[in-house]
N, C-alpha and C positions, 0 to 999 in steps of 0.2 A: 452950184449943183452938188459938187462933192460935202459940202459942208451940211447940207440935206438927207444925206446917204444916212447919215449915224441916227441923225431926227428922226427921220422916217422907220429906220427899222428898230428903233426901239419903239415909239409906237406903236408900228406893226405887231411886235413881241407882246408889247402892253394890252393889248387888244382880243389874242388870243388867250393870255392868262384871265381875263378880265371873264370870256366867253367859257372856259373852263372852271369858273367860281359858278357862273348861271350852271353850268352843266351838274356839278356836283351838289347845288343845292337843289337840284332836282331828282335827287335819288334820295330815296327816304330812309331815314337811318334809325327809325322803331320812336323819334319821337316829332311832334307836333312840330310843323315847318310851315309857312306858310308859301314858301316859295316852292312847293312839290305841285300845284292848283297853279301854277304864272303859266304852263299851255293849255289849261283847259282853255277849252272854247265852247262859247253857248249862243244856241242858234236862237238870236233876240228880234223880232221884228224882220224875219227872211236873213236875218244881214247876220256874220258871223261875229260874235264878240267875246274879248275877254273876259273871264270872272272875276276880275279884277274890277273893270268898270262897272259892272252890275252891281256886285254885293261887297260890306266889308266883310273881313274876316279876320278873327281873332281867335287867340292861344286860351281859352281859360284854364287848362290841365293840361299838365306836360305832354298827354295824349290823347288832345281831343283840337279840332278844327269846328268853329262855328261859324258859318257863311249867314249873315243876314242881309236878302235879296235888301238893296235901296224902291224896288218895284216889288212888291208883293204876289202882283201877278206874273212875273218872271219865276217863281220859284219853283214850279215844275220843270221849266226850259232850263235854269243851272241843274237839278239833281237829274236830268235827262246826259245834259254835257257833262258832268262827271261820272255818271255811269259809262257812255260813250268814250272817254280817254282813257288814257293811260295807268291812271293813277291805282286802280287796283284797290280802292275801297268802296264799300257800297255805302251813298249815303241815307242817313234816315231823316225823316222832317216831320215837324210837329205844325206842321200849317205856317208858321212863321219863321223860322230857321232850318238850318238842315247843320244837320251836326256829322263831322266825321271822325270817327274813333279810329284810332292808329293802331293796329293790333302789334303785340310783341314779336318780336324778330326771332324765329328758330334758331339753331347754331348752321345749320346748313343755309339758309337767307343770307345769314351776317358774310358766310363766305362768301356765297353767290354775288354780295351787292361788294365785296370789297374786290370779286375780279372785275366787276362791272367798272369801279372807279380803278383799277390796274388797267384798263383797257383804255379809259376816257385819258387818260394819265399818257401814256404809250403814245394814243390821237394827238394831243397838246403838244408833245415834243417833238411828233413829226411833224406839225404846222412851225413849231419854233429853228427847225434843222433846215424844214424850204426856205423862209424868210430870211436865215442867216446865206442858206447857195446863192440865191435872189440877190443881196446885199454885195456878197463877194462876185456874184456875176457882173453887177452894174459896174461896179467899182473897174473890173478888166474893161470895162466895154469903156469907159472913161479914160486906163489907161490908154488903150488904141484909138481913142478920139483927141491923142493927145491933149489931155486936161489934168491926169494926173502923172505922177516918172515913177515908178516902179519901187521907190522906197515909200512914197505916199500910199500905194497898194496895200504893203506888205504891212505899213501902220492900221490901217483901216483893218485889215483882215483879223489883226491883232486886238482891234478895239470892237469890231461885231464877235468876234470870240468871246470875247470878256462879257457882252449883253447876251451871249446865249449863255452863258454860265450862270450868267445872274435870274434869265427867265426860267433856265431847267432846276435852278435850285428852288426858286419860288414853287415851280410848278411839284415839286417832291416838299414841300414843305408843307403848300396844300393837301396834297395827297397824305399825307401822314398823319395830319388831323382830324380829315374827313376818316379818313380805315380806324382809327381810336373812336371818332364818335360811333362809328359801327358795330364795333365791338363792343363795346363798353354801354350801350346805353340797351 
């Protein structure tokens, strides 16, 4: 069980950086991403579906999205679902594709979108600070189940220390790449 504690919360840890990569590729940062369209959903046959499964989609210009439906007659139903989300672009369509053009980022957007990833950033570390209390909870609840003695604690506490270090650093490394491509692009 103890030897599981460490597996487990790095994992844990892993999983939330992992969910923080999907978060930040979903804030558009002024140029063509294909992963900004990964929660559209388009309403196909009654039933909700990804855009993903409908159509592919490709980069052809550093600021343009081209969706070409696999179903042709889907192609109302995806420019319906991405008007309907999030995504804050309007698409256009030529009967066979629908193209989305990525407008340039203001200087006041660029800030707005890099508190938005100071915020996501923030979110990340407090998922990574419970899973480490979590980690050191279990571990007490182990010593008073006697399974572990109190120096075995105080190693463990030592060694989820060291994986919160290692995920808060990650998670600011990410973040420092994503706020440059914001700026800068």
């Amino acid at each position: 069980m103890a030897d599981n504690l460490l597996k487990d919360t790095k994992s844990r840890m892993n999983k939330t950086i992992e969910a923080y990569q999907r978060e930040l590729g979903t804030i558009r940062a002024g140029v063509a991403n294909a992963s900004i369209l990964d929660r559209v959903s388009v309403e196909y046959y009654g039933a909700p579906t990804p855009l993903n499964q409908l159509a592919s989609i490709t980069i052809p210009e550093p600021r343009m999205l081209v969706i070409s439906p696999y179903d042709k007659n889907s192609l109302q139903d995806i420019e319906k679902g991405i008007l309907m989300s999030d995504v804050g672009i309007t698409p256009t369509s030529d009967g066979d594709v629908i193209r989305l053009v990525i407008p340039a980022l203001t200087k006041e957007r660029r800030e707005d979108l890099v508190k938005v990833v100071g915020k996501e950033q923030e979110n990340a570390k407090v998922a990574i600070r419970n899973i480490r209390r979590d980690a050191i909870d279990e571990a007490k609840k182990l010593e008073k189940a006697n399974e572990l003695t109190e120096d075995d604690v105080k190693s463990y506490e030592k060694d989820i220390q060291k994986l919160t270090d290692e995920a808060t650093k990650e998670i600011d490394q990410l973040t420092s790449v994503k706020e440059d491509e914001i700026r800068n692009n």
